[in-house]
C-alpha positions as CSV (number, residue, x, y, z in Angstrom):
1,X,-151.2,89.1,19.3
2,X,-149.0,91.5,17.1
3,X,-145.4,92.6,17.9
4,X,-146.5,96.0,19.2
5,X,-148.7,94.3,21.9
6,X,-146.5,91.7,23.1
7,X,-143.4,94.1,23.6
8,X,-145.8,96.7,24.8
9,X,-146.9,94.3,27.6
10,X,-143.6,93.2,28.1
11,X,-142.4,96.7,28.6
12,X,-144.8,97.7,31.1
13,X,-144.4,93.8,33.5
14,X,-140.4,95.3,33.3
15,X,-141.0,98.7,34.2
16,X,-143.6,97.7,36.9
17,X,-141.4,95.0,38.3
18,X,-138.0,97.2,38.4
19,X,-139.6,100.2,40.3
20,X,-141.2,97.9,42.4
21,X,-138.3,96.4,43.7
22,X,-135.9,99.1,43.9
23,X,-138.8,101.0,45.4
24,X,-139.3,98.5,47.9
25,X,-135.5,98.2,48.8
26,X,-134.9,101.7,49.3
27,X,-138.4,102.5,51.4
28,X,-138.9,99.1,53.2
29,X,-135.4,97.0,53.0
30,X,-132.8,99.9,53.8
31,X,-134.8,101.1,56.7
32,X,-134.6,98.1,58.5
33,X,-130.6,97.7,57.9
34,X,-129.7,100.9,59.2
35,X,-131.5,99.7,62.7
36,X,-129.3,97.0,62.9
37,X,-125.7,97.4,64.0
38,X,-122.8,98.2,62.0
39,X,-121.4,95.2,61.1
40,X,-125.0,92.8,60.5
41,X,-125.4,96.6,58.5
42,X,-122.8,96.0,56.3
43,X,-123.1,92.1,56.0
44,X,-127.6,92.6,55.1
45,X,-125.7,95.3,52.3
46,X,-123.6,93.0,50.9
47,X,-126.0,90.1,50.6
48,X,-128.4,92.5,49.0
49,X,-125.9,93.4,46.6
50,X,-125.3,89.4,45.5
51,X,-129.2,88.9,45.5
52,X,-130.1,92.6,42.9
53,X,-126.5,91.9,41.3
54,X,-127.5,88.8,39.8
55,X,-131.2,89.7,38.4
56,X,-130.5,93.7,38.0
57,X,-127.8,94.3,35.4
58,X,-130.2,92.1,33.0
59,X,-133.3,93.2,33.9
60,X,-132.6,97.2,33.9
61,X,-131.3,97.1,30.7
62,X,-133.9,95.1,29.1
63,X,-136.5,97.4,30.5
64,X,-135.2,100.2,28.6
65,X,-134.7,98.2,25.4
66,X,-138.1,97.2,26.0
67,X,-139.5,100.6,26.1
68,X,-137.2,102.1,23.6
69,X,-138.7,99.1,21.0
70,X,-142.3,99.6,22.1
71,X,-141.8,103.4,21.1
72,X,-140.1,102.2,17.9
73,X,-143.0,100.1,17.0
74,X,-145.9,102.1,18.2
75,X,-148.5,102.9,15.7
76,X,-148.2,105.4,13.2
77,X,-151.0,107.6,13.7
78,X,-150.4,107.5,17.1
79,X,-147.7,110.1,17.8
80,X,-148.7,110.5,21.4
81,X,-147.9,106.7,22.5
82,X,-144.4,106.9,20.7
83,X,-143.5,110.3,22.8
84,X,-145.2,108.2,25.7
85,X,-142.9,105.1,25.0
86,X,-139.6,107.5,24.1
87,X,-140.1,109.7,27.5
88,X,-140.2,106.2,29.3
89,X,-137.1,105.0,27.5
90,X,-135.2,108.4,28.4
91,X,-136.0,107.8,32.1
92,X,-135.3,104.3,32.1
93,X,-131.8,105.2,30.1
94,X,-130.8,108.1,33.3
95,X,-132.0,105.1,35.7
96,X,-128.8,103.1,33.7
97,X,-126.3,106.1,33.3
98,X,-127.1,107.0,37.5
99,X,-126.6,103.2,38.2
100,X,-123.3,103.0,36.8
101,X,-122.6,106.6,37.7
102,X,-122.9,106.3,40.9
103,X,-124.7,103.4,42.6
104,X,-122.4,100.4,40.8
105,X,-119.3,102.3,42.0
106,X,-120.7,102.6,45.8
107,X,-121.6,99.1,45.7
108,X,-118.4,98.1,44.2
109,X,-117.0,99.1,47.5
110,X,-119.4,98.2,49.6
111,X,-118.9,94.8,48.6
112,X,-114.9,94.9,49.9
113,X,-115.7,96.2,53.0
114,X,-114.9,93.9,56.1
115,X,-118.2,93.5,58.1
116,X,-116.4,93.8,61.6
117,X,-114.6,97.2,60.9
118,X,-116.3,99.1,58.0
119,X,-114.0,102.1,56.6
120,X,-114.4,105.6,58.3
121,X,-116.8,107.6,56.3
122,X,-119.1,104.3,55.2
123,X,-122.5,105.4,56.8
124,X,-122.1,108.8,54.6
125,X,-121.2,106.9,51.5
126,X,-124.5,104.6,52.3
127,X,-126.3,107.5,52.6
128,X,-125.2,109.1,49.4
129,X,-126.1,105.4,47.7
130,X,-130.2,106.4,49.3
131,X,-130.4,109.5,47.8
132,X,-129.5,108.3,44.1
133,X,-131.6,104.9,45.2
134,X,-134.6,108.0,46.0
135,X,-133.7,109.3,42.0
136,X,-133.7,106.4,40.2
137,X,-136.3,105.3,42.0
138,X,-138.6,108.7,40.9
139,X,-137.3,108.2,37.2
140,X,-138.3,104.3,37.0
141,X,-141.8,105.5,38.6
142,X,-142.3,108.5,35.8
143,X,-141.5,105.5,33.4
144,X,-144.1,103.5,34.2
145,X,-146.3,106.2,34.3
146,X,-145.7,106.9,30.8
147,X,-145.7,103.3,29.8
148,X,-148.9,102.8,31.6
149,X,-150.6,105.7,29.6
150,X,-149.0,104.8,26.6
151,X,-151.0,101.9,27.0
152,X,-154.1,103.2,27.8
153,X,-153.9,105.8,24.4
């Protein structure tokens, strides 16, 4: 198996893994927390945030690497996969720039919040968290879209 296959494969497991699960948090997960009250709310948030903070500042920016190289080391001749591969990497890289734009920081606080008496205003600031968890979500699918077409060229 050559380089351009391996990182290729790799690249599309990351990209398929990583929209799975932040699909599956913000569609199934986060659906279920808001039916619970506020503070086993805020304590299922912050064990969520210990569980994806461990695997997810690894694993996002690896998938874009991974994409960003598979575009790098595309064929020649085949000018389509790169712009396949690239497009992916540019998703995967607004997926990083939202995260730390505005996700991390939400989380940050979400984290310091005392379960029994949550801060005025924390349901809204949740809620903001779901719409950029609803963007990333559409960029890391449009990445593996690409990525999965890239591999099919």
């Amino acid at each position: 198996m050559d380089g351009y296959s391996l990182i290729s494969g790799l690249a599309l497991l990351l990209t398929g893994w990583v929209v799975g699960a932040e699909s599956a948090s913000w569609r199934l997960v986060q659906p279920v927390i808001a039916g619970q009250d506020e503070p086993s709310q805020v304590r299922f948030e912050q064990g969520l945030l210990r569980t994806y903070g461990r695997v997810m500042p690894v694993v996002m920016p690896l998938t874009g690497i991974s994409l960003l190289v598979a575009g790098l080391l595309a064929p020649a001749d085949s000018t389509a996969a790169r712009v396949l591969w690239l497009s992916a990497a540019g998703c995967s890289l607004m997926v990083v720039v939202t995260t730390l734009a505005v996700n991390v920081p939400i989380n940050t606080r979400t984290a310091q919040y005392d379960a029994a008496t949550p801060p005025p205003g924390w349901r809204a600031e949740r809620e903001r968290w779901s719409v950029f968890q609803g963007v990333r979500v559409g960029l890391l699918g449009a990445a593996f879209v690409l990525a999965v077409v890239a591999v099919v060229r």
